[in-house]
C-alpha positions, 0 to 999 in steps of 0.5 A, a space after each residue: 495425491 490427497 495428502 501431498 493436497 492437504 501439505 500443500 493446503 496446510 502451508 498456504 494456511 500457515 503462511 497466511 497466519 504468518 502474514 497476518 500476524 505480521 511475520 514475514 521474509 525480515 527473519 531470512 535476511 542477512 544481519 545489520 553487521 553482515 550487511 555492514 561488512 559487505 557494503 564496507 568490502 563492496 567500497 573498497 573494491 567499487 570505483 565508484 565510492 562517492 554512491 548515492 546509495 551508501 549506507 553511510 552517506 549524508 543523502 541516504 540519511 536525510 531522505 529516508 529522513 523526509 520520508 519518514 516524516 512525509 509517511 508520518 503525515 500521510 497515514 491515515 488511521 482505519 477503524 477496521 480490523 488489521 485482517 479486514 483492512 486491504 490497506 494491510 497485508 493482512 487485509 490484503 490476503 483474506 480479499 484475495 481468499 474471499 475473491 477466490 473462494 466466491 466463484 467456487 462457492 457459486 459453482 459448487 451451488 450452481 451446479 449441485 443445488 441448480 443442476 446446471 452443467 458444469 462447463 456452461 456454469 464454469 464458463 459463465 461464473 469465470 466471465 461474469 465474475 471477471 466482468 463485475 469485478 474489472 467493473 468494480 476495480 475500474 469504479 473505485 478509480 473513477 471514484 478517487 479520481 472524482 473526489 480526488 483522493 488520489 496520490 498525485 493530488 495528495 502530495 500536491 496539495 501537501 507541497 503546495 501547503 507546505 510551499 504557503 507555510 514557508 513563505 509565511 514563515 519569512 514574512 515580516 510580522 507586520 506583513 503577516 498582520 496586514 495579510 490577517 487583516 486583508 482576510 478578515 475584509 474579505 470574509 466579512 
């Protein structure tokens, strides 16, 4: 039992330097070529040749396009350590070692150090960790939606500027000279 534990602790660990150091399941997949061949086989026996989703297909380049340009505009640089910040897989899985390590730490205190009976510390520890941190969590959405750092309200703002950008792109040069000068009255 002891050591089918510490297997099973050695490859949780290993899998999380794994993600933290940035490998993950892109080693398992199949090759661009083998992919290439399967979806060329797919064409030939599918009905359905004029797909949306086809490798090779005008839609799928010119989207992944945009969206690589959209992702470009949105990313936002943190000053935090790749294994700090939850924006990372990384980040993301020592928050969730650190939230499941702190309620044993506080368990194993409480009832060794304290000498409080273990079920009513379980019992107390799992519900009043589960309270702060739904608090917590529900806290952080209410502070984006007050501040409006929210993704909706991102990609409008986005959309709307770019909309303003490109209805002053095809203005005329005197108009965008009278509208320059229409702003400066009005700041002054």
């Amino acid at each position: 039992m002891a050591r089918s534990m510490n297997n099973f602790f050695t490859l949780c660990i290993c899998a999380i330097a794994a993600i933290i150091l940035g490998q993950d399941a892109a080693a398992f997949t199949p090759s661009s070529s083998n992919v290439h061949s399967v979806t060329s086989s797919v064409r030939q026996l599918s009905p359905f040749t004029a797909s949306p989703f086809i490798e090779n297909g005008s839609r799928t380049k010119s989207a992944s396009s945009s969206s690589l340009s959209m992702s470009e505009k949105n990313e936002s640089s943190s000053n935090l350590p790749v294994f700090l910040d939850p924006g990372t897989k990384g980040g993301a899985v020592v928050l969730s070692l650190i939230l499941f390590i702190i309620p044993i730490i506080i368990y194993q205190v409480a009832t060794g150090v304290f000498g409080v009976d273990e079920i009513e510390a379980g019992r107390d520890i799992g519900v009043g960790f589960s309270v702060i941190t739904m608090l917590l969590w529900g806290s952080t959405y209410i502070f984006r939606v007050a501040t409006k750092d929210m993704t909706y309200a991102k990609q409008l703002k986005d959309y709307e500027d770019a909309v303003i950008a490109k209805r002053l792109e095809e203005l005329d040069e005197d108009e965008v000279q009278a509208l320059v000068e229409d702003i400066e009255r009005e700041q002054f």
